[in-house]
C-alpha positions in Angstrom: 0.0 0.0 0.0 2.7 2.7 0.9 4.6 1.8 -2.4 1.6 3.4 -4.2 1.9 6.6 -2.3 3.9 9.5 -3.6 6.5 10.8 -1.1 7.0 13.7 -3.4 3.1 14.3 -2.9 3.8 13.8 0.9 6.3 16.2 1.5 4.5 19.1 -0.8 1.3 18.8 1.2 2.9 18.3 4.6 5.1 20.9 3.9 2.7 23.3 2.5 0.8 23.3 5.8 3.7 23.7 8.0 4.7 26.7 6.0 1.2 27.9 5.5 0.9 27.9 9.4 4.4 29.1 9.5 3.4 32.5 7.7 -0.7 32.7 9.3 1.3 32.3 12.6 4.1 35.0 12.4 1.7 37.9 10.6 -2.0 37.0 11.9 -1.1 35.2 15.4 2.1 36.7 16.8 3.1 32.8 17.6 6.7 32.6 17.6 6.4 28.7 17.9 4.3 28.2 15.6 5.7 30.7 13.5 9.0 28.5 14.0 7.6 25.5 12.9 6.1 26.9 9.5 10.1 28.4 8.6 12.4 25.5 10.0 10.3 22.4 9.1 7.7 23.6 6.7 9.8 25.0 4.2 12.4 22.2 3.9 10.3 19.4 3.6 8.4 21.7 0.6 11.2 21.9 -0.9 12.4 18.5 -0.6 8.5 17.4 -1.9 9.3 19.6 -4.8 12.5 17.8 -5.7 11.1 14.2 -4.9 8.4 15.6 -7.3 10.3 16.7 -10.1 12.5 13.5 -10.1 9.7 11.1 -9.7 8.3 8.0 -12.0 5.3 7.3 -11.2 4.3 3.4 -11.4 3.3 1.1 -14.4 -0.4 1.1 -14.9 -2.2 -2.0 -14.9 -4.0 -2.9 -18.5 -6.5 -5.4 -17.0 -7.1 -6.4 -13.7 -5.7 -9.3 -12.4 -8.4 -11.9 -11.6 -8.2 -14.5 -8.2 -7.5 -17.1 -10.2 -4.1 -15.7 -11.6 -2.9 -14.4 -8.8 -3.3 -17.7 -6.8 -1.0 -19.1 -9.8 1.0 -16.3 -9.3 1.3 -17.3 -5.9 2.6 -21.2 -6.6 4.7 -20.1 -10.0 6.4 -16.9 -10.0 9.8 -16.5 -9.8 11.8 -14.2 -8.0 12.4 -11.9 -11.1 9.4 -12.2 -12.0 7.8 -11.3 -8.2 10.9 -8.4 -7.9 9.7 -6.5 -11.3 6.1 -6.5 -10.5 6.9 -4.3 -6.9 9.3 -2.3 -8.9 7.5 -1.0 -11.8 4.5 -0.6 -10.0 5.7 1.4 -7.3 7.0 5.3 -7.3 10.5 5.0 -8.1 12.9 9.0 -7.5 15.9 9.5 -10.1 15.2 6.8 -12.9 14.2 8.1 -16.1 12.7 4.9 -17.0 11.4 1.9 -15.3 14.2 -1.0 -15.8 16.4 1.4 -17.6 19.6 -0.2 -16.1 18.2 -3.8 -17.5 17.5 -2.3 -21.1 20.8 -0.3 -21.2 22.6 -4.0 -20.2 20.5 -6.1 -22.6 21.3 -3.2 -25.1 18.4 -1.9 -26.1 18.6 1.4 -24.6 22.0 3.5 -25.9 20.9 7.0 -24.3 18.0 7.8 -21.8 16.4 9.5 -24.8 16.5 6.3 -26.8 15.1 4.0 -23.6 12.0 2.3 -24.6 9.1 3.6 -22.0 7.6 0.8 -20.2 3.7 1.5 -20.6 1.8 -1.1 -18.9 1.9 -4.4 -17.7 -0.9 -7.5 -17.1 -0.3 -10.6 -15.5 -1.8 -13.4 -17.0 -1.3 -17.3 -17.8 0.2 -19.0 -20.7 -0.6 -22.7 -21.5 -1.1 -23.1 -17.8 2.1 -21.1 -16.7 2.0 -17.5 -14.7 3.2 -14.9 -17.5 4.5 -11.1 -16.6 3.5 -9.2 -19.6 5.4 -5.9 -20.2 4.3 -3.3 -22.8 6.9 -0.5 -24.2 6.4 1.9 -26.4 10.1 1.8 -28.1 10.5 4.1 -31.1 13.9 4.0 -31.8 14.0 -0.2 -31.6 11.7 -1.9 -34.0 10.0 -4.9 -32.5 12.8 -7.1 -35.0 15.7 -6.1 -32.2 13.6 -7.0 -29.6 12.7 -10.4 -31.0 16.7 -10.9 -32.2 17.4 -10.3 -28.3 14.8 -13.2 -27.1 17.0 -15.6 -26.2 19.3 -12.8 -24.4 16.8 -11.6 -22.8 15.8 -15.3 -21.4 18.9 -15.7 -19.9 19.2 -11.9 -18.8 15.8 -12.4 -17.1 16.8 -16.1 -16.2 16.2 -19.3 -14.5 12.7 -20.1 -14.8 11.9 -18.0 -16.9 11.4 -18.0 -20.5 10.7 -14.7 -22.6 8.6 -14.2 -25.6 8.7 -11.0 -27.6 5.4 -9.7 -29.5 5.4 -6.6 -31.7 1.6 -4.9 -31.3 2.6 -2.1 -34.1 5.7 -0.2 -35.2 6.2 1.5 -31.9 4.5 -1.1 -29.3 6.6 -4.6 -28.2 5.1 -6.9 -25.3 7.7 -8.7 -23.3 6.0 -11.9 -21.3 8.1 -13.3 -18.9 7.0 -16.7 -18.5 7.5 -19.1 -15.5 9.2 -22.4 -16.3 8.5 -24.2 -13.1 11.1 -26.0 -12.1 10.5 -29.5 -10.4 11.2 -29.2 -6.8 11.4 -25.6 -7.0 10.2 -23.1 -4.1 8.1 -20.6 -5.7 8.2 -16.8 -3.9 5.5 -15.7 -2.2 4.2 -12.3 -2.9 
């Protein structure tokens, strides 16, 4: 629950009212506590809400909900890739210009921030009875050719268990599903 909250958000409205009360306290009141308050505390964390806010990513949307039924196999199949990019894209992130940017600049697929694909959305779902992350970027400057080229990189990258399928949707849209290959005798991670 408090991944989905904004700490930029946090610190602008908290902030706002310390400083609010800061000022209606030193020219209406007279209160030099209160007046302190507003000026040591409000207007620091106001400013450091405005930073968090101007450096923020805000999380990957859902496309679909995700019914009962695929998040109990979810719960018995995902991996713990799989399980560790679902709470990262879809959780504020501060100083990224892109969610997974450091995993597309490794796999190659992003040379410069202004060339990183943009993860839009993701889904979970289930492929020929198998949990599946699906990932959807809009990637201009990579047709949905290098993305397919980089499959079996991208496997491995995203490895054990796992097994990636590329999908091109159009010119600018690729789907990446990350797909659990259970192994036998394998622990899956609990979410």
């Amino acid at each position: 629950m408090l991944r989905q909250i904004s700490l930029g958000m946090v610190g602008l409205v908290v902030g706002g009212i310390l400083t609010i009360v800061g000022f209606i306290a030193y020219f209406i009141l007279d209160n030099a506590t209160l007046n302190l308050v507003g000026f040591f505390y409000g207007i620091p964390i106001l400013l450091g809400g405005l930073a968090l806010k101007a450096s923020e990513l805000e999380p990957a949307p859902y496309s679909q909900p995700t019914s009962e039924a695929i998040v109990a196999l979810r719960d018995r199949q995902a991996t713990a890739t799989q399980t560790q990019i679902r709470k990262d894209v879809t959780r504020f992130r501060y100083g990224q210009s892109a969610h997974l940017d450091t995993s597309l600049k490794a796999l190659k697929l992003s040379p410069t921030d202004e060339e990183c694909p943009m993860l839009q959305s993701i889904r979970e779902t289930e492929t020929d009875g198998a949990y599946t992350l699906v990932l959807q970027f809009e990637s201009p400057f990579f047709p949905a050719q290098a993305w397919k080229d980089k499959e079996q990189k991208l496997t491995s990258f995203f490895g054990p268990g796992v097994r990636v399928e590329v999908t091109a949707l159009n010119d600018e849209l690729v789907e990446v599903a990350l797909i659990a290959t259970p192994v036998a005798g394998e622990t899956p991670v609990v979410a």
